[in-house]
SERO-4910 file (N, C-alpha, C, O; in steps of 0.05 Angstrom, whole numbers):
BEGIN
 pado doro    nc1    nc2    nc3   cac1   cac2   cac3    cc1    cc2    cc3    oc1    oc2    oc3
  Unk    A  -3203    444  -1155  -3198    434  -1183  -3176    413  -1184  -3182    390  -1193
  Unk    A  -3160    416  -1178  -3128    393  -1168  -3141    369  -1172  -3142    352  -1190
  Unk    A  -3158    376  -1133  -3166    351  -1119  -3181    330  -1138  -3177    305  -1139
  Unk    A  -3205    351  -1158  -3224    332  -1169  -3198    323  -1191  -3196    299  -1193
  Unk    A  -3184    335  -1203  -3171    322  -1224  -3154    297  -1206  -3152    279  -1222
  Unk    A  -3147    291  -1191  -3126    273  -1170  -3148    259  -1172  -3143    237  -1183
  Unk    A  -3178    261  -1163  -3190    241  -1158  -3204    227  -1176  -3214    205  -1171
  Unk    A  -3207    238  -1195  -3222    230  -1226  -3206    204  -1235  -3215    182  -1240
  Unk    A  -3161    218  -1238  -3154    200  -1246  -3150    178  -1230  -3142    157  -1241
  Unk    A  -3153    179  -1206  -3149    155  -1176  -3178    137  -1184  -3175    113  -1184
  Unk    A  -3199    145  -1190  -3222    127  -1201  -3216    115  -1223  -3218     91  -1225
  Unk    A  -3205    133  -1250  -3204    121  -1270  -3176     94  -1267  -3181     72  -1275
  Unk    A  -3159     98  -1260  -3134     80  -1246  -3148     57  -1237  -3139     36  -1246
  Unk    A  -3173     54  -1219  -3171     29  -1215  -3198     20  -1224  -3206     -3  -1219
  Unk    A  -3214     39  -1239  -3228     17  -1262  -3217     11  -1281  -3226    -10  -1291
  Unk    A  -3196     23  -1295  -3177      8  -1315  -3153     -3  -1315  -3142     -9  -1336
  Unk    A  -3140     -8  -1287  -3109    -19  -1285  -3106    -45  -1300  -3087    -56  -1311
  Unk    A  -3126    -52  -1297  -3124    -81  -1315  -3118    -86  -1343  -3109   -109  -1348
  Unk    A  -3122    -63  -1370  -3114    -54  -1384  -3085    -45  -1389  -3073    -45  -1411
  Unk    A  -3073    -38  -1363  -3037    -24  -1368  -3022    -52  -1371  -3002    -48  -1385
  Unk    A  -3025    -79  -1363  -3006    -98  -1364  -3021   -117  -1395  -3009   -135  -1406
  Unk    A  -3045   -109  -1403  -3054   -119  -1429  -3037   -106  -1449  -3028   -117  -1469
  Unk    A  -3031    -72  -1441  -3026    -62  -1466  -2996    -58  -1471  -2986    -50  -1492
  Unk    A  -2978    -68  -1441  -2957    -69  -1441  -2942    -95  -1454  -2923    -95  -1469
  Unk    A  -2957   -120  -1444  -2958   -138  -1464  -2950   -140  -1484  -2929   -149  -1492
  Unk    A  -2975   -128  -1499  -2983   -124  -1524  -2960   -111  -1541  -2948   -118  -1561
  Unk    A  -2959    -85  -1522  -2937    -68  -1542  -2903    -90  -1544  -2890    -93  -1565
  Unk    A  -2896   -101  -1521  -2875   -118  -1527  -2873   -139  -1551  -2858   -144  -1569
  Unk    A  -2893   -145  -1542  -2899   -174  -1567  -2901   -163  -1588  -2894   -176  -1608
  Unk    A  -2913   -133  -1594  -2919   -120  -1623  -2892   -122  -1629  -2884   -135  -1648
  Unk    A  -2876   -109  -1613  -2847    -96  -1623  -2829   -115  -1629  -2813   -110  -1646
  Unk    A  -2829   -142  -1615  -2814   -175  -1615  -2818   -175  -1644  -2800   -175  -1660
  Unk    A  -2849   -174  -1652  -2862   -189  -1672  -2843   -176  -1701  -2832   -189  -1718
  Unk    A  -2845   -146  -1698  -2835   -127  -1718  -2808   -125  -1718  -2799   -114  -1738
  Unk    A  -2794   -132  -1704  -2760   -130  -1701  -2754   -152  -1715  -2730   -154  -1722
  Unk    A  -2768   -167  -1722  -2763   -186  -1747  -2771   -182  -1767  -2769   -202  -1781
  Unk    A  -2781   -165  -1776  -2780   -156  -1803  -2763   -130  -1812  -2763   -108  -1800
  Unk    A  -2745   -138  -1839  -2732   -117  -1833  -2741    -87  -1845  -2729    -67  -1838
  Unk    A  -2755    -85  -1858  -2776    -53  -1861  -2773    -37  -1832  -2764    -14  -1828
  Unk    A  -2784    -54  -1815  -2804    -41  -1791  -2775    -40  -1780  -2771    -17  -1773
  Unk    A  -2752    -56  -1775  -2722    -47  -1762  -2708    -15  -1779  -2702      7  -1770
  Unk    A  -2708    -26  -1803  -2697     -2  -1823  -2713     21  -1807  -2700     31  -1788
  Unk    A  -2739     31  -1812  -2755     54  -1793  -2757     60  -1778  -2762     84  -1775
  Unk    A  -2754     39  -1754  -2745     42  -1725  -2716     56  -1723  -2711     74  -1708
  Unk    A  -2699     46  -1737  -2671     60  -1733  -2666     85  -1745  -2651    103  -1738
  Unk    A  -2686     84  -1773  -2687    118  -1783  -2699    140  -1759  -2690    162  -1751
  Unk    A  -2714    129  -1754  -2726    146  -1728  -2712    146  -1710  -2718    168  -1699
  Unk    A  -2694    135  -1697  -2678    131  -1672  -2654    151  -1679  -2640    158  -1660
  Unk    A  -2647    161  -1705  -2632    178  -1713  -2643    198  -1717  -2626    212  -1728
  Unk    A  -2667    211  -1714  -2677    232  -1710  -2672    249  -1695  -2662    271  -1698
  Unk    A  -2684    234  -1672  -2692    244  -1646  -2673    267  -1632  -2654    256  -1622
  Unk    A  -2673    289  -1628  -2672    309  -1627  -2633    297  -1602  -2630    281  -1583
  Unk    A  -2623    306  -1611  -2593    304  -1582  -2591    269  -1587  -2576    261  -1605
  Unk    A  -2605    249  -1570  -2601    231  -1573  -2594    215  -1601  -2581    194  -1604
  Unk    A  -2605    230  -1619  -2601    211  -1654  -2572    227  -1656  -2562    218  -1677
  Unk    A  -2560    240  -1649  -2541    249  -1655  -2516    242  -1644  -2494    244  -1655
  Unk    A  -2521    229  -1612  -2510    221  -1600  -2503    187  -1611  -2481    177  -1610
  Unk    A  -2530    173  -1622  -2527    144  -1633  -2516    152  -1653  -2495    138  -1656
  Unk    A  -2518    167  -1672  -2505    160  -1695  -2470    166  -1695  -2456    153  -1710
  Unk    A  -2458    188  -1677  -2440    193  -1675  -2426    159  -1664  -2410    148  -1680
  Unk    A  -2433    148  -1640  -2431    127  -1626  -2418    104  -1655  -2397     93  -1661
  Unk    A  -2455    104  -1670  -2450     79  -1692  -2418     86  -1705  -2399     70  -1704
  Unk    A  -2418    107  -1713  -2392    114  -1730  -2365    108  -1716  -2347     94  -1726
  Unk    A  -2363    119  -1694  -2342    113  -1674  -2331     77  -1675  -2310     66  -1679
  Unk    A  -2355     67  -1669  -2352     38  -1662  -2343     27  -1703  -2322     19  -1712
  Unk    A  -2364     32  -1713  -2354     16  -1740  -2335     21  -1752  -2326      4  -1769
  Unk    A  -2320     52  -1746  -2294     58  -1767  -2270     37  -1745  -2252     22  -1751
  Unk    A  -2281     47  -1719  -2259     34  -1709  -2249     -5  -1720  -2227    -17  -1722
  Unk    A  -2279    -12  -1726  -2273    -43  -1736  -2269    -42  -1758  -2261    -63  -1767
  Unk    A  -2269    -27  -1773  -2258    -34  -1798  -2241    -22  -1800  -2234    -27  -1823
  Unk    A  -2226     -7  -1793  -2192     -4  -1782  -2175    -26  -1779  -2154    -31  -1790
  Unk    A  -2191    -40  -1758  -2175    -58  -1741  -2178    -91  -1754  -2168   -112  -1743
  Unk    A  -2193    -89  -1778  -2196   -109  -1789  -2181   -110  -1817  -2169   -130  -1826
  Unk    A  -2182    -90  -1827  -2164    -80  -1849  -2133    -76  -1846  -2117    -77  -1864
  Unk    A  -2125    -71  -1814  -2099    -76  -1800  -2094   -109  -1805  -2076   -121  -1818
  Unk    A  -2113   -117  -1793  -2104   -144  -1799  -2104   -165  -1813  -2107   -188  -1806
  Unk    A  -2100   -152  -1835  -2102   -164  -1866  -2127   -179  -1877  -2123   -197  -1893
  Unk    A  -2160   -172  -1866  -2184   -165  -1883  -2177   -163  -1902  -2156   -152  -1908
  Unk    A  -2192   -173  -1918  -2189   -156  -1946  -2221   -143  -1945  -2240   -152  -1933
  Unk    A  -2220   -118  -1963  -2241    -91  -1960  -2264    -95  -1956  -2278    -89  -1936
  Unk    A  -2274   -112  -1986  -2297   -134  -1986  -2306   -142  -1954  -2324   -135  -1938
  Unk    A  -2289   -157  -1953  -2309   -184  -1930  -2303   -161  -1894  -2315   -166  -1873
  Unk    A  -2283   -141  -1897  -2280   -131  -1873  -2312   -108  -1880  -2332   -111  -1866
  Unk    A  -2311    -95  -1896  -2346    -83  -1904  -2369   -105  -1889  -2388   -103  -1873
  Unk    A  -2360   -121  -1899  -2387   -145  -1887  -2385   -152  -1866  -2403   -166  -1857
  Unk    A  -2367   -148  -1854  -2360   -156  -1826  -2375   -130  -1813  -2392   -136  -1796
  Unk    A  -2372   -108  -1816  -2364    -83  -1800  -2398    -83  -1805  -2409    -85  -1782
  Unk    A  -2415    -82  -1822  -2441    -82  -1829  -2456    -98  -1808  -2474    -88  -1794
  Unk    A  -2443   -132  -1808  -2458   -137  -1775  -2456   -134  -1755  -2470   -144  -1738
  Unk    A  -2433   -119  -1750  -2430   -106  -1728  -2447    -76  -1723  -2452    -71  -1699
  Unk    A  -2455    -59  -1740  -2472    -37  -1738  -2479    -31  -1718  -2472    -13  -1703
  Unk    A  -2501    -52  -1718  -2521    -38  -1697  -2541    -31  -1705  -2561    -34  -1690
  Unk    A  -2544    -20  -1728  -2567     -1  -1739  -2565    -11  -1762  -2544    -18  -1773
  Unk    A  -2601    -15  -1775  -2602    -24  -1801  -2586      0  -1817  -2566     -4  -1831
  Unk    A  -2599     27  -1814  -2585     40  -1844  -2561     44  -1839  -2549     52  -1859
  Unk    A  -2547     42  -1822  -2514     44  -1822  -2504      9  -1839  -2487      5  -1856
  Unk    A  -2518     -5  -1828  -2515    -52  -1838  -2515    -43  -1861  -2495    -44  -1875
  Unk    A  -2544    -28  -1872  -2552    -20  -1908  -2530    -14  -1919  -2517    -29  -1934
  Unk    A  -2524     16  -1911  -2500     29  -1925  -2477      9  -1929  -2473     -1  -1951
  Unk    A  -2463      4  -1908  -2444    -17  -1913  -2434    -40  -1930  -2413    -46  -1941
  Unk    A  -2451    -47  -1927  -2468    -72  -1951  -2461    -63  -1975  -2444    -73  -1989
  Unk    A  -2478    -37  -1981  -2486    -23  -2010  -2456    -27  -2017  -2448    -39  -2037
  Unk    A  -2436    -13  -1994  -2414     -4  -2000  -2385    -24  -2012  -2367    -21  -2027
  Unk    A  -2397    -52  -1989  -2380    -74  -2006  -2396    -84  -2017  -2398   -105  -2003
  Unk    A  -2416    -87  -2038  -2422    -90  -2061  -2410    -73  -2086  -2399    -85  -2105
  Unk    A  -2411    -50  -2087  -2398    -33  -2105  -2371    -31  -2108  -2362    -27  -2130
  Unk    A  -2353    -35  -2082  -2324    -39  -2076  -2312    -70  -2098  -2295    -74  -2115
  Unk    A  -2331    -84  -2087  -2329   -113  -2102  -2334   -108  -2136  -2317   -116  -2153
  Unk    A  -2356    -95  -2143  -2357    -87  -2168  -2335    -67  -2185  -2333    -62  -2209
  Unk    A  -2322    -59  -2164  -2293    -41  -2182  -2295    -14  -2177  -2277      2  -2185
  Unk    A  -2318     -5  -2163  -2313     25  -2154  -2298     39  -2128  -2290     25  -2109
  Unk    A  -2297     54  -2128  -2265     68  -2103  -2283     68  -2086  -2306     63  -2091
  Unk    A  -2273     74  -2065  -2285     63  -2028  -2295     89  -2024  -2317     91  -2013
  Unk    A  -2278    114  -2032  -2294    143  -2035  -2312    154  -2043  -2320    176  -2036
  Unk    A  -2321    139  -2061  -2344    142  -2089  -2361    126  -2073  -2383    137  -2069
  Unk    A  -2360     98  -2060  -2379     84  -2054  -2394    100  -2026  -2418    100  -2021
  Unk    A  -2373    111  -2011  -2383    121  -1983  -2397    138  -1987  -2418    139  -1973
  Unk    A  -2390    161  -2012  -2409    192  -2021  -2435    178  -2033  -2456    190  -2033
  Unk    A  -2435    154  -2045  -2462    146  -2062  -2490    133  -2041  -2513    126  -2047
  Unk    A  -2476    132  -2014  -2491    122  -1996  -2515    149  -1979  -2537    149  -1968
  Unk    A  -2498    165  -1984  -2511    194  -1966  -2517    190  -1942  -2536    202  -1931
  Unk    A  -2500    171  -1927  -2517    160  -1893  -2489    177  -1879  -2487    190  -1858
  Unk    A  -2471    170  -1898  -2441    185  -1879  -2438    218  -1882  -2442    230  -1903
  Unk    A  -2429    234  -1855  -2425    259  -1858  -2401    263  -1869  -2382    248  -1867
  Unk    A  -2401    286  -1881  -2377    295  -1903  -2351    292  -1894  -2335    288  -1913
  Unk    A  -2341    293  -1875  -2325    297  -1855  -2312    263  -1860  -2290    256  -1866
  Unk    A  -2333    252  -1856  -2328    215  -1868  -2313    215  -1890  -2288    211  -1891
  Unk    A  -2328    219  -1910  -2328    222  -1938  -2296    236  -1941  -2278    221  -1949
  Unk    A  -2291    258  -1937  -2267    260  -1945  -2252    245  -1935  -2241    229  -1951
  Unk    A  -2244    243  -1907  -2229    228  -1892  -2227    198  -1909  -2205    189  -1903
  Unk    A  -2240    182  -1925  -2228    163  -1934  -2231    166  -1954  -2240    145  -1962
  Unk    A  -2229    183  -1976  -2214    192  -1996  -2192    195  -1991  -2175    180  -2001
  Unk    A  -2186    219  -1972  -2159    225  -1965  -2145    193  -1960  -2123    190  -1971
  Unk    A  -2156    169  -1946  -2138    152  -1942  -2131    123  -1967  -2117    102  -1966
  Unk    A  -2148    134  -1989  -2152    120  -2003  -2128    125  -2024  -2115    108  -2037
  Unk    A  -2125    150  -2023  -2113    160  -2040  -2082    162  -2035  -2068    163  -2055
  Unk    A  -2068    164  -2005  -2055    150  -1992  -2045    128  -1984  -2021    125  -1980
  Unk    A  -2065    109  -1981  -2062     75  -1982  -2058     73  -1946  -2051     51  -1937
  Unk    A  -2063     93  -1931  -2068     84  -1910  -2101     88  -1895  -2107    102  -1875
  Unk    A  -2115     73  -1908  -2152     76  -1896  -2143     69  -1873  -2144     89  -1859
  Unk    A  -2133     51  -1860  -2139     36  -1836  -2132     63  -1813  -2146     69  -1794
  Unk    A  -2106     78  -1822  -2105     98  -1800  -2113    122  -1795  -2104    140  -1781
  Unk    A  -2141    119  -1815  -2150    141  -1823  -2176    130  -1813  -2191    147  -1804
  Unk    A  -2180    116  -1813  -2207    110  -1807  -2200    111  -1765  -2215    123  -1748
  Unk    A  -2181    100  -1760  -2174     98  -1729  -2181    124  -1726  -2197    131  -1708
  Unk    A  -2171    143  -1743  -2169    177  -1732  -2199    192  -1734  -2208    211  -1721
  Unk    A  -2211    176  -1757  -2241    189  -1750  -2257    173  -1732  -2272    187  -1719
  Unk    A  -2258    149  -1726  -2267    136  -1700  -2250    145  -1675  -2262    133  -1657
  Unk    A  -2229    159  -1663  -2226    175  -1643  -2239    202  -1647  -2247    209  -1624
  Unk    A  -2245    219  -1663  -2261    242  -1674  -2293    232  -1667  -2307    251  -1663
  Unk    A  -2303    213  -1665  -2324    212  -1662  -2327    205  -1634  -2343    212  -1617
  Unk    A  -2311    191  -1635  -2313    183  -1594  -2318    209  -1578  -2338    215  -1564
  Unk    A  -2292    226  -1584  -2297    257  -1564  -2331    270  -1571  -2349    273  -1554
  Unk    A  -2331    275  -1601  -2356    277  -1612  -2382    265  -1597  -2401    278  -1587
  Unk    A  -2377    236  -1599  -2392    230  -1573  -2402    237  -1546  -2425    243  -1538
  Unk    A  -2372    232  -1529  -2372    251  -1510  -2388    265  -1501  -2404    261  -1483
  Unk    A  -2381    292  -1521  -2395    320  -1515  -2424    322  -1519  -2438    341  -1513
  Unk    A  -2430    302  -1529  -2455    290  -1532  -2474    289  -1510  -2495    301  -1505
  Unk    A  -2460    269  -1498  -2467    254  -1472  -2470    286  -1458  -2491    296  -1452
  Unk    A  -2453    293  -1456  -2452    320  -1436  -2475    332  -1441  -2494    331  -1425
  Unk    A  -2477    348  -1469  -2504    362  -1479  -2525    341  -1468  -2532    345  -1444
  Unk    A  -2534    324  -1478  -2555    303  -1471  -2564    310  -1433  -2586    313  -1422
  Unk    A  -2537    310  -1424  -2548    311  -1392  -2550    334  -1387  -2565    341  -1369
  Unk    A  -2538    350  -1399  -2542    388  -1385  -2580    394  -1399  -2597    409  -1389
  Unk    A  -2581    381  -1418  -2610    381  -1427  -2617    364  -1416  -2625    355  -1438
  Unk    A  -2625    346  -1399  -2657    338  -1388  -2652    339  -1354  -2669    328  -1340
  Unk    A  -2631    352  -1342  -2621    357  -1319  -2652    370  -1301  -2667    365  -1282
  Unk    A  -2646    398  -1329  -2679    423  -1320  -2704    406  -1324  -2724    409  -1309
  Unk    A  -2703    388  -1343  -2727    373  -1348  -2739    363  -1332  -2763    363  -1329
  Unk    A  -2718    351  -1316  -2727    335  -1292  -2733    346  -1268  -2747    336  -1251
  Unk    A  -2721    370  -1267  -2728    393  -1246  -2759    400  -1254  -2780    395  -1243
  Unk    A  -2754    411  -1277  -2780    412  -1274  -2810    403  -1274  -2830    416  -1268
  Unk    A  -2807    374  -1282  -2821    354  -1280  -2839    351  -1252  -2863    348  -1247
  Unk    A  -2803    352  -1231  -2812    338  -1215  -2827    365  -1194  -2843    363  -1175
  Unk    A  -2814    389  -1203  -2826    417  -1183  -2857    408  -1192  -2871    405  -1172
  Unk    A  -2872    402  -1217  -2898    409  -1220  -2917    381  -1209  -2941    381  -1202
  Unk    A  -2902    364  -1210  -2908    333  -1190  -2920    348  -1163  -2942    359  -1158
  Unk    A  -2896    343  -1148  -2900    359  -1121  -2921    388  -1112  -2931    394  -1091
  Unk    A  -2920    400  -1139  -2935    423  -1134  -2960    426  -1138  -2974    444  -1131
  Unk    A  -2966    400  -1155  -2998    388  -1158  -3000    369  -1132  -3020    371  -1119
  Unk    A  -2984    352  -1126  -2994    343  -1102  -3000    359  -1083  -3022    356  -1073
  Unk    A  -2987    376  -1074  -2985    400  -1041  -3010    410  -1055  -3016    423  -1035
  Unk    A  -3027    415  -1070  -3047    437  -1077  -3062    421  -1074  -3077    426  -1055
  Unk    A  -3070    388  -1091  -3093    379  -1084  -3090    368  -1052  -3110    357  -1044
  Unk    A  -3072    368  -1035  -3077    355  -1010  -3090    384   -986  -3106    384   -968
  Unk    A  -3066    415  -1001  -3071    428   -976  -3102    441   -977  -3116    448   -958
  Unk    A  -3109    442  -1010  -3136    453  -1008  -3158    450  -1007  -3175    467  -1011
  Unk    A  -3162    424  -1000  -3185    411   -981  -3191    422   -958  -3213    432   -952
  Unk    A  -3155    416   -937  -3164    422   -911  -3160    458   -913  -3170    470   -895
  Unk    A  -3149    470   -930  -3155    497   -926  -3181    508   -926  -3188    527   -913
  Unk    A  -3199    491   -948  -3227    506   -953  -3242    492   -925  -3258    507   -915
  Unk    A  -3239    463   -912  -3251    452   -896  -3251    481   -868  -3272    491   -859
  Unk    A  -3227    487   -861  -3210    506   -847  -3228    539   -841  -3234    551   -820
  Unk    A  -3233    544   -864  -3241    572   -882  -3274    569   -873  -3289    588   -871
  Unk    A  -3280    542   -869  -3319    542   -869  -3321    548   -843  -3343    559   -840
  Unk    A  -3310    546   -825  -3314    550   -796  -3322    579   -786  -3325    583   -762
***
């Protein structure tokens, strides 16, 4: 059974290899084509925050990197507005660019930076208070530094989980590789062996 499955797909492989660099192609140029529109980016990155360990790992990452710039831009006499718009093209990610945006728009319109971050629902609560708390203080910039080190370790442990999870994956991937190969090669010559 192995063997014929090994050899079914070894036939089908090279009546169709010609198809894997059409559709690899294809899929690049699809994705070139759609990375310029921004719908199909916005969805791509909602999805990329899904993904089970890894979306948790990017979004922790996004937060890390953007509080840190708009810290460090607001340190250096930004004003809120245009450092928002700054920190937005730096993202990375459309719905993190979105939020941002939303957020120096409303900032510009006269509403508090705390009100604008909770009206976005992209930031975890943990966000949310943390620049309240600094708003309300008058120090955002070192409050925002302190939740962009909070997210770095956050990160981190991330990374760690991420590898202690696909470590077995790959163990076991590769035990059932090998263990389909050794079966379709030994049981040929075992049954050849056995007819005698």
């Amino acid at each position: 059974f192995p063997t014929r499955r090994s050899s079914d797909l070894s036939n089908f492989m090279i009546k169709t290899w010609f198809l894997i660099p059409i559709l690899v192609i294809g899929g690049i140029f699809g994705f070139n084509i759609g990375m310029k529109n921004e719908n199909f980016r916005l969805k791509k990155d909602k999805l990329s925050l899904k993904i089970p360990i890894a979306g948790v790992l990017t979004e922790k990452t996004i937060l890390a990197n953007t509080c840190r710039t708009l810290s460090m831009l607001l340190t250096a006499g930004i004003t809120l507005v245009e450092a928002l718009k700054i920190t937005a093209s730096v993202a990375e990610n459309e719905v993190f660019k979105k939020a941002y945006l939303e957020i120096s728009e409303k900032v510009q319109k006269g509403f508090s930076v705390a009100v604008s971050f909770q009206n976005t629902t992209v930031f975890p609560t943990i966000v949310n208070q943390m620049i309240s708390t600094g708003e309300e203080t008058g120090k955002l910039d070192d409050v925002l530094m302190r939740v962009s080190d909070y997210f770095s370790k956050e990160a981190e442990e991330s990374v760690k989980a991420l590898t202690s999870a696909i470590e077995p994956l790959i163990m076991v991937v590769l035990g059932l590789g090998v263990g389909f190969l050794m079966i379709a090669v030994v049981m040929p010559i075992y049954n050849l062996t056995s007819s005698f």
